[in-house]
C-alpha positions in Angstrom: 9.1 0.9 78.8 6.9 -1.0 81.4 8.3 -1.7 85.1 10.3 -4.9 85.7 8.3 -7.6 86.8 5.4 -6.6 84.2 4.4 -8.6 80.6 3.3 -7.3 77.6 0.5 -8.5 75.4 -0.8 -7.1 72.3 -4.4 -8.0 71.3 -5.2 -7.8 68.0 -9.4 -7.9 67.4 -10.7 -10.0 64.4 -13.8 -7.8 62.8 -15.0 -9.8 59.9 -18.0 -10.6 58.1 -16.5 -13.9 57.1 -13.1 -15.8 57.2 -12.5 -14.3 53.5 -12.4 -10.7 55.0 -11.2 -10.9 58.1 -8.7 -7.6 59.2 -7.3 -6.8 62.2 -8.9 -4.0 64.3 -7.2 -0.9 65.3 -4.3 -1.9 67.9 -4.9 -1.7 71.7 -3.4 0.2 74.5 -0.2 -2.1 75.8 -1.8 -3.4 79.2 1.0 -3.9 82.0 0.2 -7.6 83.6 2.5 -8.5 87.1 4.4 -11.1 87.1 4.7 -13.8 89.5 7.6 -12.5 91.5 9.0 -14.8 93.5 9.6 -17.1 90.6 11.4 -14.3 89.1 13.4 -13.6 91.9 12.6 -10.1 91.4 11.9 -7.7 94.7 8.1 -6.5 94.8 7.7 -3.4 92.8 4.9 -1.4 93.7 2.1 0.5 90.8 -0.8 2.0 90.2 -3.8 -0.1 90.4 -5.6 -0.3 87.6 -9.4 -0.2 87.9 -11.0 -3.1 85.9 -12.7 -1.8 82.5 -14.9 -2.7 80.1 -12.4 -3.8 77.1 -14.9 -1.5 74.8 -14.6 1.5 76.9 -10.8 1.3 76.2 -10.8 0.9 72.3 -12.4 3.3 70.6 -15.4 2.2 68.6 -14.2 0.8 65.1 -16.5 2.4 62.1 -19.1 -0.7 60.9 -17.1 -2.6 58.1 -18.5 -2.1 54.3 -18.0 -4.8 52.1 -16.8 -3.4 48.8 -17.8 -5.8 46.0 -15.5 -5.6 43.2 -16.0 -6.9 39.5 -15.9 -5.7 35.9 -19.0 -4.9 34.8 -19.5 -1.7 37.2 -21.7 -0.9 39.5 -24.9 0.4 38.0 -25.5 -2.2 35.5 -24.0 -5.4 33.3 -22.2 -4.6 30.4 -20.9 -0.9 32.2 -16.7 -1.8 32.4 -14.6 0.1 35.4 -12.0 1.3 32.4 -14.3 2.2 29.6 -13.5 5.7 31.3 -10.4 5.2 30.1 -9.7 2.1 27.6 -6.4 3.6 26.9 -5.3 1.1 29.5 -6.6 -2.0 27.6 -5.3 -0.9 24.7 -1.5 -0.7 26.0 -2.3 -3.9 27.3 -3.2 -5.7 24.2 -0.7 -4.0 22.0 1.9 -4.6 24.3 1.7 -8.4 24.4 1.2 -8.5 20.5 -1.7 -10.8 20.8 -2.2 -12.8 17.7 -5.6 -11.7 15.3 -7.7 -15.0 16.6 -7.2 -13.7 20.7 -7.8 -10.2 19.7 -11.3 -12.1 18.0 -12.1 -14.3 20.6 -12.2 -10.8 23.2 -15.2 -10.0 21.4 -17.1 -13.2 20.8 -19.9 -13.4 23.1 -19.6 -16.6 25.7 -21.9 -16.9 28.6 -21.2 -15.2 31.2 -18.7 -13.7 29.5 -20.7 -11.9 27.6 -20.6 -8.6 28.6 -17.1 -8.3 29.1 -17.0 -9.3 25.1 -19.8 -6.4 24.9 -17.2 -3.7 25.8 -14.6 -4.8 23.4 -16.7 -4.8 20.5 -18.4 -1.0 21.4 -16.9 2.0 19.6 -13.9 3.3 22.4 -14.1 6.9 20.9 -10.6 6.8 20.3 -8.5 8.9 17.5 -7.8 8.3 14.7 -11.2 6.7 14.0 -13.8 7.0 17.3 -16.3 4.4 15.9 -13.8 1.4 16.5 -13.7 -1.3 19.3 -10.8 -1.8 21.4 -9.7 -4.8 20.0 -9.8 -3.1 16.5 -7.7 -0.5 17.6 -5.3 -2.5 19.3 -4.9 -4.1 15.7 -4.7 -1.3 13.6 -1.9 -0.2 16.5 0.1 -3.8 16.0 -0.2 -3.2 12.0 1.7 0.8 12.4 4.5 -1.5 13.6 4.9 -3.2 10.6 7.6 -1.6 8.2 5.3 -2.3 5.1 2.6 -0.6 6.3 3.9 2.3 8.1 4.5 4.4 4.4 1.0 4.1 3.4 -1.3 6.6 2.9 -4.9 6.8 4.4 -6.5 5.7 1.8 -3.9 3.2 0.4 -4.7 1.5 4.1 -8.3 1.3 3.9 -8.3 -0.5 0.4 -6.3 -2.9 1.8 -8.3 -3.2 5.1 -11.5 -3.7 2.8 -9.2 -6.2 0.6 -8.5 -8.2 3.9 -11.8 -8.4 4.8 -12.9 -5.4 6.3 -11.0 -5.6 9.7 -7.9 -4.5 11.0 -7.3 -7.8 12.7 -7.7 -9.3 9.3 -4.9 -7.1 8.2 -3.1 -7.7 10.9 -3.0 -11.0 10.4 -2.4 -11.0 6.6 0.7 -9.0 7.7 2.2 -11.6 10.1 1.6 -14.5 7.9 3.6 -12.7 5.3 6.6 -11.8 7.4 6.4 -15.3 8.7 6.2 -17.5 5.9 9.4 -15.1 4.1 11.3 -13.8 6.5 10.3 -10.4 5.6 13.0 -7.9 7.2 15.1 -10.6 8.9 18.5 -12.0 7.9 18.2 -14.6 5.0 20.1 -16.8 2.5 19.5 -18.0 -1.0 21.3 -21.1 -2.7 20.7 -20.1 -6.0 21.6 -22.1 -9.2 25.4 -22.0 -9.4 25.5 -18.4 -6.9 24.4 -17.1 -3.7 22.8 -14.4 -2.4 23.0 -13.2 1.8 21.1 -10.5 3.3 21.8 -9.5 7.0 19.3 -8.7 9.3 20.4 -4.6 8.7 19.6 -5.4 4.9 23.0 -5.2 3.5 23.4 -7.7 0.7 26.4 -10.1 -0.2 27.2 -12.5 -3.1 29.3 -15.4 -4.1 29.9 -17.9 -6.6 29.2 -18.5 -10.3 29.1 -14.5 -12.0 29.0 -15.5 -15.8 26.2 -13.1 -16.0 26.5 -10.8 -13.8 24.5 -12.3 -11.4 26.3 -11.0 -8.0 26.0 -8.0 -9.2 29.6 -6.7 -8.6 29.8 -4.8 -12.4 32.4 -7.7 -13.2 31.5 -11.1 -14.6 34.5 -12.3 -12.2 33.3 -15.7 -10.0 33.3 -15.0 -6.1 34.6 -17.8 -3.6 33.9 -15.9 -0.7 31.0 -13.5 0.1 31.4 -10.3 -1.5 29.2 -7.2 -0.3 27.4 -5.2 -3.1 28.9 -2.2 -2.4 26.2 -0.3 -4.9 23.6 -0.9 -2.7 25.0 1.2 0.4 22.3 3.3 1.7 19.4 0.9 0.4 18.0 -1.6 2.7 17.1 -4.9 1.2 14.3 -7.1 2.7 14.3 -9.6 0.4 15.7 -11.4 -2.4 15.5 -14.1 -5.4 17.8 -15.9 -7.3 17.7 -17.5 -10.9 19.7 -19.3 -13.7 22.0 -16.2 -13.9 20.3 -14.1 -12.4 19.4 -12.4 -8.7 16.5 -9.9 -8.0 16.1 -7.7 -4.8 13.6 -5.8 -3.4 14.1 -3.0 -0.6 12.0 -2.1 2.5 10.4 1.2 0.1 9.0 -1.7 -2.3 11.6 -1.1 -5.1 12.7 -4.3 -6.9 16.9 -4.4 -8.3 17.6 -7.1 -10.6 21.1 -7.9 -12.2 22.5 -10.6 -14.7 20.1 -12.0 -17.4 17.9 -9.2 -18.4 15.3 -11.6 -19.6 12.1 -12.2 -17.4 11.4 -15.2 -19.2 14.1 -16.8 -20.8 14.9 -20.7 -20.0 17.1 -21.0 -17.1 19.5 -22.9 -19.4 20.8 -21.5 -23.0 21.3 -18.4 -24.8 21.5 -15.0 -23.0 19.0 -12.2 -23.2 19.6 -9.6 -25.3 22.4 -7.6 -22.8 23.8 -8.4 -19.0 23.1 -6.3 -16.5 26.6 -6.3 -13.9 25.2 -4.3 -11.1 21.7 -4.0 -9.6 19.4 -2.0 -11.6 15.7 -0.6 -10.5 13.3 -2.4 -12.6 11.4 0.4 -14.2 8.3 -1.2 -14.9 7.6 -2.2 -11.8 8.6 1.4 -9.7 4.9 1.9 -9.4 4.1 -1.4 -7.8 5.1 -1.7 -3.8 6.9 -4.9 -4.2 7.7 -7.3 -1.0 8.9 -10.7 -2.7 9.9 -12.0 -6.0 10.1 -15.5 -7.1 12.3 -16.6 -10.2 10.5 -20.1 -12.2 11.9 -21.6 -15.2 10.9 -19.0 -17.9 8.7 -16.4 -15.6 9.1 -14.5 -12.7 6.4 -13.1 -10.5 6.6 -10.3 -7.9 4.3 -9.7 -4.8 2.8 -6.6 -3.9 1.8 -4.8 -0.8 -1.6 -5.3 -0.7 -1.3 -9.4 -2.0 -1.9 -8.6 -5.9 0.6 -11.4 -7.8 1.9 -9.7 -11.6 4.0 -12.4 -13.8 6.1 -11.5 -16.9 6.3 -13.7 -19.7 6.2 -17.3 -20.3 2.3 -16.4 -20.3 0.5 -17.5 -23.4 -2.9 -18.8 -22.9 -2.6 -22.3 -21.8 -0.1 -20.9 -18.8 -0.5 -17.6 -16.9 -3.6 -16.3 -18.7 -2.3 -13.6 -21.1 -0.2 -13.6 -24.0 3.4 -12.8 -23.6 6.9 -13.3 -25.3 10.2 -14.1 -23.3 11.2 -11.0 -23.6 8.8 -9.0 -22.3 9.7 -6.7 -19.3 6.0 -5.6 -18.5 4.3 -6.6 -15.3 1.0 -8.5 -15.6 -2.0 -9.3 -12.8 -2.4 -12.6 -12.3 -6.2 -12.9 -13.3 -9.1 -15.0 -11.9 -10.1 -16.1 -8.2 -6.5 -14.2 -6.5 -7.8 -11.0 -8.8 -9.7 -10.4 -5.0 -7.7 -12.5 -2.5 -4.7 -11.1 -1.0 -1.9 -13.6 -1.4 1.1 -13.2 1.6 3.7 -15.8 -0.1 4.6 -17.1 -3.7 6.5 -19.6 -4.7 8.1 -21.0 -8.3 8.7 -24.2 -9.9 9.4 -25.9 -13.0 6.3 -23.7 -15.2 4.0 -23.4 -12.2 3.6 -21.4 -9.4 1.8 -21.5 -6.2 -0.1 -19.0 -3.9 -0.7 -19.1 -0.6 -3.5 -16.7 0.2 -5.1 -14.7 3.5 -9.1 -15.1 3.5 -11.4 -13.9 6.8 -12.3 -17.8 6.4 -8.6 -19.0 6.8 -5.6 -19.9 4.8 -5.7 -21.9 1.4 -3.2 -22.4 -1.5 -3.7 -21.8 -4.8 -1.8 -23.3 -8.4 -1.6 -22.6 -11.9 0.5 -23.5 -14.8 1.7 -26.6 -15.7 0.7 -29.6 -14.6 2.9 -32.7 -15.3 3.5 -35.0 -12.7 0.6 -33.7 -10.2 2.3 -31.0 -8.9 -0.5 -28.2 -8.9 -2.2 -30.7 -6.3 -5.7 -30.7 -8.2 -6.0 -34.6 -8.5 -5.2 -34.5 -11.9 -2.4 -33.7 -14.5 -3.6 -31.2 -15.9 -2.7 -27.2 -16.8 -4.4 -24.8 -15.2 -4.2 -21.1 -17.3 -5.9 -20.0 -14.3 -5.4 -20.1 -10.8 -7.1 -22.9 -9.0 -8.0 -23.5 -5.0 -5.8 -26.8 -4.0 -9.0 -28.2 -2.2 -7.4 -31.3 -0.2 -6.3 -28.7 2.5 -10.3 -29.0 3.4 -10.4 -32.6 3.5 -7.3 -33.1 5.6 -8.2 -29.8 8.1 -4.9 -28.3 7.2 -4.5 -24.7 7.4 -1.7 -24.1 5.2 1.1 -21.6 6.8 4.7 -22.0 4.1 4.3 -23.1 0.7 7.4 -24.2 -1.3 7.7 -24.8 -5.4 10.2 -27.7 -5.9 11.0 -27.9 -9.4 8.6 -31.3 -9.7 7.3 -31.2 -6.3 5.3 -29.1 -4.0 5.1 -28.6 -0.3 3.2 -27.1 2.6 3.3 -26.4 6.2 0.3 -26.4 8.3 0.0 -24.0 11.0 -0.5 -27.4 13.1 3.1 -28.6 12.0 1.8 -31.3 9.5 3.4 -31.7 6.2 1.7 -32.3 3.7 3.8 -33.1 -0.1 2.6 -33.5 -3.7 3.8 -34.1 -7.0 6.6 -36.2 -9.1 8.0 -38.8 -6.0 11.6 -39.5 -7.4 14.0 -40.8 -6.0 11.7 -40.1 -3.0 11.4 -36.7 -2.9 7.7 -36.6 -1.2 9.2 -38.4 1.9 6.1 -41.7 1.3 8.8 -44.2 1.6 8.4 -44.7 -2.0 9.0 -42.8 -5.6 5.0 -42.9 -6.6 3.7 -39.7 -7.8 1.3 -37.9 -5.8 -1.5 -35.9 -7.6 -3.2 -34.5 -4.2 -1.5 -33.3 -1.1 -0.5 -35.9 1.1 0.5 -35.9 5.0 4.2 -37.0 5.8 3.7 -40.0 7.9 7.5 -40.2 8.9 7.2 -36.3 10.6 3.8 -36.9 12.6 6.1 -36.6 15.8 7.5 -33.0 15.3 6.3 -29.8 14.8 7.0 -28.1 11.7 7.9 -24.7 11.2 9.8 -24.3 7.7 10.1 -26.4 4.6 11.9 -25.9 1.8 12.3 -28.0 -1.8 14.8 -28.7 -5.1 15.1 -30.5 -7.8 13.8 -33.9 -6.1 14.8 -32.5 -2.6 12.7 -31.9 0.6 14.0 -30.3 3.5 11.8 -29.5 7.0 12.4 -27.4 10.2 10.9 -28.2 13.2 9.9 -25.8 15.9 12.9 -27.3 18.1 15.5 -25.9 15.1 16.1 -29.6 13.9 16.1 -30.4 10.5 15.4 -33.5 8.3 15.8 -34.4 4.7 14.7 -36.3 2.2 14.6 -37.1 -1.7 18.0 -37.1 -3.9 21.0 -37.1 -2.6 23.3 -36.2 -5.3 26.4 -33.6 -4.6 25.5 -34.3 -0.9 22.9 -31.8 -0.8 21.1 -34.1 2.3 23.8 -33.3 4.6 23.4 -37.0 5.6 26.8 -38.5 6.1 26.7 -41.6 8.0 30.4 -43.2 7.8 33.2 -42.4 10.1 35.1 -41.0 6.8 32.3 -38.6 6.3 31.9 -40.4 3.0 29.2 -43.3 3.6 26.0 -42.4 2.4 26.6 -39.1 1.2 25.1 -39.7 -2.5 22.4 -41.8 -1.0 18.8 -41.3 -2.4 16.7 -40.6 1.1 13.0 -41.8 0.4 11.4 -40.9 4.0 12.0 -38.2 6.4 15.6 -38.7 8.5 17.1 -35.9 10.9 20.5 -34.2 9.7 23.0 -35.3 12.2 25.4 -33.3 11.1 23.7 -29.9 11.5 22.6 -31.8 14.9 26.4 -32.0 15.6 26.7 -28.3 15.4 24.8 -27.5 18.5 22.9 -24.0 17.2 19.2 -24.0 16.6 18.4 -23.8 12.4 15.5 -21.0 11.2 16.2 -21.1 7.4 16.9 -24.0 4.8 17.6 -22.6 1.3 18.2 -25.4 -1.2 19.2 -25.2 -5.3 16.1 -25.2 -7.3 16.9 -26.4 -10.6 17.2 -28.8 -12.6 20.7 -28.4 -14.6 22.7 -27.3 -11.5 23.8 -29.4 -9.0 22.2 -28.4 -5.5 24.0 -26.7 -2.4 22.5 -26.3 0.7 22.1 -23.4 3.0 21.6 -23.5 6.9 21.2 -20.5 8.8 21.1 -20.7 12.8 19.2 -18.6 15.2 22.9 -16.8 16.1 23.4 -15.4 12.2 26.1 -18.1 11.4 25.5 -19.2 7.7 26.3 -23.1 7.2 26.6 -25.1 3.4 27.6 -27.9 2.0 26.7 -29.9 -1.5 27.9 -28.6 -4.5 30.7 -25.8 -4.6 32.4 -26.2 -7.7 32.0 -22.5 -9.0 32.1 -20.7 -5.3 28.6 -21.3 -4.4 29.2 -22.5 -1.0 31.6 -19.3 0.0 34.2 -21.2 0.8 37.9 -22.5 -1.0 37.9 -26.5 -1.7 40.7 -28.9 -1.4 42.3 -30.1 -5.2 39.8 -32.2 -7.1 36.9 -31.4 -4.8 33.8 -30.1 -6.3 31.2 -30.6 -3.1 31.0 -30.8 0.6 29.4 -33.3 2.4 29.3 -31.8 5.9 28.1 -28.5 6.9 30.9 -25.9 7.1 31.0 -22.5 8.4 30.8 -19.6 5.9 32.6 -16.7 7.0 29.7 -14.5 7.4 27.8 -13.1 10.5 24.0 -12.4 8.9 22.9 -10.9 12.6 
């Protein structure tokens, strides 16, 4: 407390090498100053005197200031990083914002003066399990554990896929995420099937509705279903994926193990006689329990599965002009795909009317390949041609696409570049390419109408297009029979319902329904008329087109056969 009549001033020193580093100084004694007091009206106080001082010989000298220089590469020599003593910090930094495959790259690319920054991320980091890996390698090889497919393998099941990839766990990693991307590996999904339809939640349970002549929703009855129906069979299994068929539904569970129920035919045409017995409930395909299995697709008379490590088998429908080795309809034996995808790992598949499409995972990028039948243009070679082989679609080059989702319309084809271009190919009716026109289109061909969005998801019919963009709109195009395009421009909700579409136009009435859209499933085939699936970001499941055997999950008013707007489906997928 000092004496009335006294101020107080605190003088903080300024000891700097610079403006940058200026501090202040230790604090000084509190010196009493009088006060003029007769303007304070205060009575004189009397006080020490205070001898006048030297302002050093009251502070104590400070200690000379050291300027600490601070930057990554140490302090004996370039290249030497502060944390290489203990990298366990970068690593729970890059795993823990899940940096995509190209940054993880990029951190050890050499760039100027970034250059030995880049050094320390590509030296070994003496870390378990294997010591001679970089940090950015083992920050991969962390991000792949995550992944559910990976997790069971063994050691060496690993590194013959790592060595498949490319040699690098950031090639792994990122055949992994374009997988589960492009198929909604392990996430809630729908399937508008021919006449049926199959839901998965995002736990894996399973639940089917709609045509059941046989045996397809797998209930042990040939009973149809108007409302989703959970397989009860499968309790205790969890399914990550599914594919449905002319009559019949396969599924395959997060252990690699494929179900399938209905037809019992591999190969038979989606339209005529049954195979030789139905199968009511879901079944483990024996000839396939020693192939890890993560997505099936079901074409008109073949199926192929998808392995673990990107190997593609086919049964049937696979004499020597088609899938390269001889088969009957009938035949329930898996077979490799043979030529160029014998060494590629492929991450999607996809089926159409005799053909099939690949999209594979090469250290050099993404590409697609084709093979089968080629009538209309729709392997994307040029030409119409057959391919008994599989063949590179090459205009992806040309255009400086990177393909991202491949889709198998049953006459058409379509891709999603990881730049949100779509590019479509094959028979244009009734506009089904989105050109504007119904030409045929031999060679992949940009969408002109959706150069202003970003694509994210595309999906294809029997003449039928449908796109997602990145904003969870959706737009449609191609035939618009059974009101499969959700376009209904009237008042009535009747105008324009059966119109043919021939270029790219947003579905308003999905925009109406306010919820973001991930997933378009759409009927591919050619003797069933098409329903349409929406699934929103929330797990609500909307349909509308065709719905006169339950396929929609939902009762319809006398003498209806189809909806034209979207309509709830009483299901919750999340």
């Amino acid at each position: 407390m000092l004496p009335r009549g006294h101020a107080r001033f605190d003088l903080p020193l300024l000891v700097s090498d610079g403006i940058e580093n200026a501090e202040p100084a230790r604090a000084l004694p509190h010196i009493a100053v009088p006060m003029d007091a007769t303007r304070s009206g205060t009575p004189s106080i009397q006080y020490h005197n205070i001898v006048d001082q030297q302002i050093a010989s009251i502070v104590s000298p400070l200690p000379p200031f050291i300027r600490q220089q601070r930057h990554c590469f140490g302090d004996s020599s370039p290249g030497e990083f502060p944390l290489a003593a203990s990298p366990s910090i970068v690593l729970h930094v890059l795993t823990g914002c899940n940096l995509d495959p190209q940054d993880l790259a990029k951190l050890e690319a050499s760039i100027g003066f970034l250059s030995a920054t880049c050094s320390f991320f590509r030296q070994p980091a003496h870390f378990e399990p294997d010591k001679e890996l970089s940090i950015s390698e083992l920050a991969a090889l962390d991000m792949c554990q995550k992944r559910a497919i990976f997790k069971p393998m063994t050691t060496d099941e690993k590194e013959i896929l790592k060595q498949r990839c490319g040699g690098s766990w950031k090639l792994v990693l990122r055949f992994l995420l374009a997988g589960e991307a492009c198929c909604r590996r392990e996430k809630s999904q729908a399937i508008a099937g021919p006449g049926h339809s199959i839901a998965v939640t995002s736990s894996g349970a399973v639940y089917s509705f709609g045509s059941n002549s046989s045996g397809q929703l797998g209930h042990g009855t040939l009973e149809e279903e108007w409302h989703p129906r959970r397989i009860r069979s499968l309790q205790g299994i969890r399914i990550i994926q599914a594919a449905a068929g002319a009559g019949r539904t396969m599924l395959i569970s997060d252990g690699g193990r494929v179900y399938a129920f209905g037809k019992d035919s591999f190969g038979e045409a989606e339209y005529g006689a049954q195979g030789s017995k139905l199968v009511t409930a879901p079944t483990p395909v024996e000839s396939l329990k020693n192939i890890f299995v993560v997505q099936a697709a079901i074409g008109n008379f073949f199926t192929a599965v998808l392995s673990r490590e990107g190997r593609v088998y086919t049964f049937s429908w696979g004499n020597d002009t088609k899938l390269g080795h001889q088969t009957d309809p009938n035949d329930q034996e898996p077979h490799p795909l043979l030529g160029p995808l014998e060494n590629i790992p492929v991450v999607q598949i996809a089926a159409g009317y005799c053909y099939l499409l690949a999209l594979a995972c090469q250290p050099s990028g993404m590409s697609v390949y084709s093979v089968g039948c080629g009538l209309g243009g729709k392997l994307g070679h040029g030409s119409r041609t057959d391919e008994k082989l599989p063949r590179l679609i090459e205009q992806f080059q040309l255009l400086n696409l990177q393909p991202a989702v491949v889709a198998a319309g049953a006459w058409h084809a379509a891709v999603v570049g990881k730049d949100g271009r779509v590019c479509t190919w094959g028979w244009g009716r009734y506009g089904c390419l989105g050109h504007g026109n119904e030409d045929c289109e031999s060679a992949p061909k940009v969408v002109e109408g959706l150069n202003k969005i970003k694509a994210v998801h595309v999906a294809t019919g029997d003449y039928t297009t449908f796109v997602v963009s990145e904003d969870g709109d959706v737009y449609s195009f191609g035939c618009g029979e059974s009101s499969s395009l959700g376009h209904n421009a009237g008042a009535d909700g009747q105008e324009n319902r059966h119109t043919n579409v021939l270029s790219p136009e947003l579905v308003t009435s999905l925009k109406e329904v306010k919820e973001r859209v991930v997933q378009i499933s759409l009927t591919n085939s050619i003797y069933w008329n098409a329903h349409t699936f929406a699934l929103m970001e929330s797990g609500k499941l909307y349909a509308f087109g065709a719905g006169d055997k339950g396929q929609l999950g939902m009762e319809l008013l006398d003498q209806q056969s189809e909806r034209g707007k979207p309509e709830r489906v009483d299901i919750d997928l999340n």
